[in-house]
C-alpha positions in Angstrom: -8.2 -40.1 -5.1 -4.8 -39.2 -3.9 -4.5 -36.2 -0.9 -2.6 -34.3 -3.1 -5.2 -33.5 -5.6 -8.1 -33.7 -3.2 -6.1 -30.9 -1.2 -5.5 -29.4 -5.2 -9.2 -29.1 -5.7 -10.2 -27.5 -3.0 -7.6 -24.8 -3.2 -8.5 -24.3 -6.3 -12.5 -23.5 -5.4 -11.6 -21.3 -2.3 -9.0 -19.4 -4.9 -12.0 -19.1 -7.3 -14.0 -17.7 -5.0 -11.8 -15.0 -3.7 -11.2 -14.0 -7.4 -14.6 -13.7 -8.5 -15.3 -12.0 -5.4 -11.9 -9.5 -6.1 -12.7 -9.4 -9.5 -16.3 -8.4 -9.1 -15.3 -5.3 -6.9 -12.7 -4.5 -9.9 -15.5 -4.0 -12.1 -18.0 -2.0 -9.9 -14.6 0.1 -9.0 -14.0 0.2 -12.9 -17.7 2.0 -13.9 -17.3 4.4 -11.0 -14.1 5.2 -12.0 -15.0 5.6 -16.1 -12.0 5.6 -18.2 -8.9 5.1 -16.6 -10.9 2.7 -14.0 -10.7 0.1 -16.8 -6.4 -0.5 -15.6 -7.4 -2.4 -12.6 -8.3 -5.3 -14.6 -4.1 -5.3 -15.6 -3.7 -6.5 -12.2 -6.8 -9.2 -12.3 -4.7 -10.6 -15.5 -1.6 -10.6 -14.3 -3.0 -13.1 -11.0 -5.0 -14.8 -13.9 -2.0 -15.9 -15.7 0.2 -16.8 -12.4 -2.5 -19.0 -11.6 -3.1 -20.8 -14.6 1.4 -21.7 -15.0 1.1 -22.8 -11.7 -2.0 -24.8 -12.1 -0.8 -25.9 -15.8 2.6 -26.8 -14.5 1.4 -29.0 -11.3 -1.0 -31.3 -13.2 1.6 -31.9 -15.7 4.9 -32.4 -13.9 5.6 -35.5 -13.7 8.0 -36.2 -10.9 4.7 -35.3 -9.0 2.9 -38.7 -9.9 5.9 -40.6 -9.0 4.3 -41.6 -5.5 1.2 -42.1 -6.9 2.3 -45.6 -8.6 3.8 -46.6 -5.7 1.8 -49.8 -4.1 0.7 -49.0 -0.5 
């Protein structure tokens, strides 16, 4: 497995965690909050959807994988 994606992976799970972590105090914050607590989660989807382009657009771009086929 190349660096790049090992490094990929693993940034990925440590960003997970924090989010399900930020995302669980959103919620708690939410209930205490009742109805107008519920506009945190705009926020939590905006991060959502950054994540996933940027995710989504680095597995596949393929100038990335040019090195890859290169024999070492």
């Amino acid at each position: 497995m190349p660096l790049d994606k090992l490094v990929l992976i693993l940034m990925i799970v440590i960003i997970a965690a924090g989010v399900t972590v930020w995302l669980g105090t959103l919620a708690v914050a939410a209930f205490q909050f009742g109805g107008p607590g519920w506009l945190v989660f705009v926020p939590a989807a905006l991060v959502a959807y950054v994540v996933w382009r940027v995710i989504a657009d680095r597995i596949g771009n393929a100038e990335d994988d040019h090195y890859d086929r290169i024999q070492k």
